[in-house]
N, C-alpha and C positions, 0 to 999 in steps of 0.2 A: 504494500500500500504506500502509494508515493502523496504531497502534498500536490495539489496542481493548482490553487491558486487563493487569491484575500479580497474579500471586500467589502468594507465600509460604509454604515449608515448612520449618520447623523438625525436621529429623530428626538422629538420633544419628548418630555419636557427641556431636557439636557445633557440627553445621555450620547454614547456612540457602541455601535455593536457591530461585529465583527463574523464576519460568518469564511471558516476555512475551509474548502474543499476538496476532495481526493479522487484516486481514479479509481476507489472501490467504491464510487457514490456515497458514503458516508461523508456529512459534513457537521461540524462542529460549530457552536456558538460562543465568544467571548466579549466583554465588557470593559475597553480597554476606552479608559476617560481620565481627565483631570479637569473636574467642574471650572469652567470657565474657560479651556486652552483647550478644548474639544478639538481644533483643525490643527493645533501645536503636535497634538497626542495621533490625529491619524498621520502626519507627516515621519512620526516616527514611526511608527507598526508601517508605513512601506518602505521606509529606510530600512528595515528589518526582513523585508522580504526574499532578500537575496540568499539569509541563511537557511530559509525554509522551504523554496519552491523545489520540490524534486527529491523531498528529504523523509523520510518514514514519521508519521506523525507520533507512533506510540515512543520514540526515543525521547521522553520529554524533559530527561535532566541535562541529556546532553545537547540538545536543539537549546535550551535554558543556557548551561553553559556558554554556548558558543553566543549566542545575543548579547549576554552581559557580559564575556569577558573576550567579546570580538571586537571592541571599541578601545580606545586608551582610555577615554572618558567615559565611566560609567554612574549608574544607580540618580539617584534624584525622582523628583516624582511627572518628568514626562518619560523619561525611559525606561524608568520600572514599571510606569501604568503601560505601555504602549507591550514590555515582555507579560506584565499580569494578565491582560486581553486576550493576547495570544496565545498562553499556556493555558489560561483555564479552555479555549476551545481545542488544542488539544486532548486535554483531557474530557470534553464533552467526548471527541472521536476516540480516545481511547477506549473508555467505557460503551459506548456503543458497540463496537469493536469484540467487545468480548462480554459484550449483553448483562453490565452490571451495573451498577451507580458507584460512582469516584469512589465514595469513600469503603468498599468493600474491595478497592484495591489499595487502598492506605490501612490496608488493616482489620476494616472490618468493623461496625459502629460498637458503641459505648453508650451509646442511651436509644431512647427509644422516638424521643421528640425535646425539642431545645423553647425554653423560653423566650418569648421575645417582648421588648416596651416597643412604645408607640410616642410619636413626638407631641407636643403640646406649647401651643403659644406662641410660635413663628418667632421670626428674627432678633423684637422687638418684642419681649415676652408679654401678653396680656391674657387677660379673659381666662387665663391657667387653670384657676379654681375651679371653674364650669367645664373646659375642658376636660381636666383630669379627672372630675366626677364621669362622663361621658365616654370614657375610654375605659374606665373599669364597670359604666354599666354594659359595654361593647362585653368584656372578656378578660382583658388587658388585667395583668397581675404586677404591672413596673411603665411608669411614663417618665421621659425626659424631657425638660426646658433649657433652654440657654436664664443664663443667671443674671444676666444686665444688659444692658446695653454698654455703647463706647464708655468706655473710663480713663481717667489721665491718669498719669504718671503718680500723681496723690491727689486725689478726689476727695469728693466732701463727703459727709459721712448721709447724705439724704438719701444718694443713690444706693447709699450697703443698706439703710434700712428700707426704702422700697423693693429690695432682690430680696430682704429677708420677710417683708411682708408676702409677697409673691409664695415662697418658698408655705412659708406659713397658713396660707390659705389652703394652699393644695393639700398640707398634711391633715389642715384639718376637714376637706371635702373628701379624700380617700380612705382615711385612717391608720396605723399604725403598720396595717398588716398588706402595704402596697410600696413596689420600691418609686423612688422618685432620684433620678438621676440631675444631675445638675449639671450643665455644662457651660463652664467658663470662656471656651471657644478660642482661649489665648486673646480674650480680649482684654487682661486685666493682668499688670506686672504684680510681681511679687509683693511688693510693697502693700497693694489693696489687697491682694490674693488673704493675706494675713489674717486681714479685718474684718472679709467675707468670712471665711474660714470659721473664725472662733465661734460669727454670729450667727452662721447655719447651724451650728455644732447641734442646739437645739433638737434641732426635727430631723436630724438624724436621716437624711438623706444615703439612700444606697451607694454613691460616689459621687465625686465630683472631678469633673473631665477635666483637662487642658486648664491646667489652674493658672499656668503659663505656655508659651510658645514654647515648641519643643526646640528651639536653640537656646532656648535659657532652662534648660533642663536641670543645672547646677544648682538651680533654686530650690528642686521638690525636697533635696536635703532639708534644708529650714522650715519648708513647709510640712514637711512630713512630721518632723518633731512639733509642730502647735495642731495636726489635724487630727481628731477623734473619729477621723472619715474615712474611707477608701478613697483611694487617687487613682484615679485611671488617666493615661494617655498613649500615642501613638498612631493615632490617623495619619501622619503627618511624619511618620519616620517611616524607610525603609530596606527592605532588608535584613536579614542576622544580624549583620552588620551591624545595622543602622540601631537596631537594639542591643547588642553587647552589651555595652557602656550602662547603659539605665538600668538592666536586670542586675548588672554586677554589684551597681552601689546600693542596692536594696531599698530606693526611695519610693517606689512603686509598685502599687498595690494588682493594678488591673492594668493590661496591656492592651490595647485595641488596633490593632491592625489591620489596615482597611485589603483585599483578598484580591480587588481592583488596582491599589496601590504600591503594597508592600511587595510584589516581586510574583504571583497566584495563589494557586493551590496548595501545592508543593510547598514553595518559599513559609507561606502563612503556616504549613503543620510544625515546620521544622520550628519558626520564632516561636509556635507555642510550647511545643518539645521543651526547646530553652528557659519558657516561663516556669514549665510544672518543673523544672528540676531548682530555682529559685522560690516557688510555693506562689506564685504569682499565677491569677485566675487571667482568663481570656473573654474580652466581649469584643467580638470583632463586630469594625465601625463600618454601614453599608445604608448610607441615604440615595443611594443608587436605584437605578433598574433591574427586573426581575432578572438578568443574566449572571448579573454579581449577586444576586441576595442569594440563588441557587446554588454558586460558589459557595460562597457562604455556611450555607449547610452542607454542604456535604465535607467542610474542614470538622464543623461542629461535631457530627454525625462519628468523628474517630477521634476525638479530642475531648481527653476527661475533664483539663480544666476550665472547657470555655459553661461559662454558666450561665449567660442571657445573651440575645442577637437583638441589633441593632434590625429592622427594617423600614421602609419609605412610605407605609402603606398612608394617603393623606397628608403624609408630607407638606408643609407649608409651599416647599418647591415646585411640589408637582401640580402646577397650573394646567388644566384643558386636558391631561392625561395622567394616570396613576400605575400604579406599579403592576395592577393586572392585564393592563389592556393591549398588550402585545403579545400574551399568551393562547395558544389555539384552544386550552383549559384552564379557566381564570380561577377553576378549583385545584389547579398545582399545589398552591400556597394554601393548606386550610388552618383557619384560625379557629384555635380549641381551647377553650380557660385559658389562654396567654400563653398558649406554646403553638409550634407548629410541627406536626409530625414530619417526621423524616422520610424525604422523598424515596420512592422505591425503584422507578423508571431508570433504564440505562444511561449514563453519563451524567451532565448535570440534573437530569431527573425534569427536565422541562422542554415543552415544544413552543418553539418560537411561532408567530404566525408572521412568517414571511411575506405573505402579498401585505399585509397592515405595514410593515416595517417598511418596505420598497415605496409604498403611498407616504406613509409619514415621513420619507429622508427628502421626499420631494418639497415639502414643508421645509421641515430643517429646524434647526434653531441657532439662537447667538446669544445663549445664556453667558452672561456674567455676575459674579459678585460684585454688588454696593460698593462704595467707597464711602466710607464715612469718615467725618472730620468730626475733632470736639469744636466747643463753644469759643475756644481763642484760634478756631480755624485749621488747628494743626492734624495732621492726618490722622484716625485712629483706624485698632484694630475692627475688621468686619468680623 
């Protein structure tokens, strides 16, 4: 079985998918993106094509190899996402191939269904309380918000107590026995991280995400000695590589590797390999499209310590289409008390509907992220 060729669709809301095909008629699906640099990311998956066309698709560590270490300059997050893409549809063809789902060639599952949260309160968090009441009368066992808006460098203390009001509301419309995720977004330096920190401590939030930009990683040392919280991050790292450093200093709690970003399939079991040997849980990060969220499970599906999944489902992003509506069975993904059973279908356990996707790239999109500024006009974090 040889590769015979790549091609890309840019369709809404703002994703990009990948469809490789062979000269056994078997073709594979990947989800190769970097929210907002969509035409950056296909520019590289066909910079990439030279190592693949004509090349046996089930070789997938060595075909990996050679993308990442066929460059002087590697890893970053358009050329990890553009090899993520490509590997996970490899391995959609692998597992077709040999008529199984990914991860009973990784080993073989460890649970039986993975839980998942649900987002809540958009960008600019609001309305949370009502929200998060409406996602656990949905099903939903764990909801996530972003924790503020832009904040400066040292901010006034109105903004910590509006994010801890926010925070407070939600604990008290869900109660006790619901996680509520927090995500800082790296919108907020250490300095405020601090003051959020002690004044969440309260309501006892399931973790708190990206408390910093993961280049100021140095910080979650100090953070970690005032937090009574779990700390999660890594969307935004990757590679083993890219996580060495963070598992070895022990400042982190939950590792989130996005399966679109961090290098695939493959790449995402090994960084979690490396977590459970640090005692470090796994919630890989996926506000993506259904190609990546089926990635996605089938890492969870052989991975003992990931313990909750990130999905898109309503998504504040997903304007005019949602996570199901490129599926030829939009019952792929079924939602049960806040988990989702583990796919059973060969490869990534999902059928694409190709004629929908071919219509929609005709569309297209030209998502980007906001730029926000604070109030003295100076850039801040989105």
């Amino acid at each position: 079985m040889k590769i015979t060729g790549l091609e890309l669709f840019k369709v809404p809301p703002r994703w990009l998918f990948l469809k490789v095909s062979t000269d056994a008629g078997i073709v594979g699906w990947g989800e190769p993106v970097v929210e907002g640099r969509a035409e950056t990311v296909k520019a590289a998956v066909l910079e990439l094509e030279e190592f693949l066309i004509g090349k046996d698709p089930r070789r997938i560590e060595d075909l990996w190899q050679a993308m990442y270490r066929g460059g002087f300059y590697r890893g970053g997050p358009v050329l990890t996402s553009a090899i993520s893409g490509i590997e996970q549809a490899l391995w959609d063809i692998k597992g077709k191939y040999y008529n199984a789902p990914v991860y009973e060639l990784l080993g073989g599952p460890v649970r039986d269904r993975i839980r998942v949260y649900t987002w809540i309160g958009g960008d600019r968090p609001h309305a949370v309380a009502k929200a998060a009441k409406e996602a656990v009368d949905a099903g939903f066992t764990a909801v996530k918000m972003n924790a503020t808006e832009e904040m400066h460098y040292v901010d006034c203390l109105t903004k910590v107590d509006a994010a801890v009001e926010r925070l407070a509301a939600v604990r008290e419309a869900v109660g006790e026995g619901v996680g509520i995720g927090v995500d800082f977004h790296g919108r907020v330096t250490k300095t405020m991280a601090k003051v959020l920190i002690k004044a969440m401590a309260p309501y006892r939030p399931m973790f708190i995400e990206e408390p910093v930009l993961p280049e100021n990683n140095e910080a979650l040392k100090e953070l970690a000695r005032v937090a009574p919280i779990p700390i999660a991050t890594g969307e935004r790292m990757y590679t083993r590589w890219g996580f060495k450093a963070l598992l070895a200093e022990g400042v982190v709690d939950i590792i989130q590797p996005d399966v679109s970003h961090a290098g695939g399939i493959l790449e995402t079991r090994k960084i979690a390999a490396m977590a459970e040997a640090y005692d470090v849980a796994v919630a890989l990060h996926c506000p993506l499209g259904p190609i990546a969220l089926a990635a996605c499970l089938q890492v969870d599906a052989c991975t003992p310590n990931a313990f909750i999944q990130e999905q898109s489902l309503g998504i504040h992003y997903n304007q005019g289409t949602d996570l199901l509506d490129y599926l030829e069975d939009p019952k792929e993904f079924r939602y049960e008390g806040g988990y989702v059973p583990l796919p059973h279908k060969p490869g990534l356990g999902i059928e694409i509907d190709e004629a929908k996707v071919r219509e929609a790239a005709k569309i297209g999109h030209d998502w980007k992220n906001p730029i926000w500024r604070r109030e003295d006009g100076t850039v801040a974090e989105w």
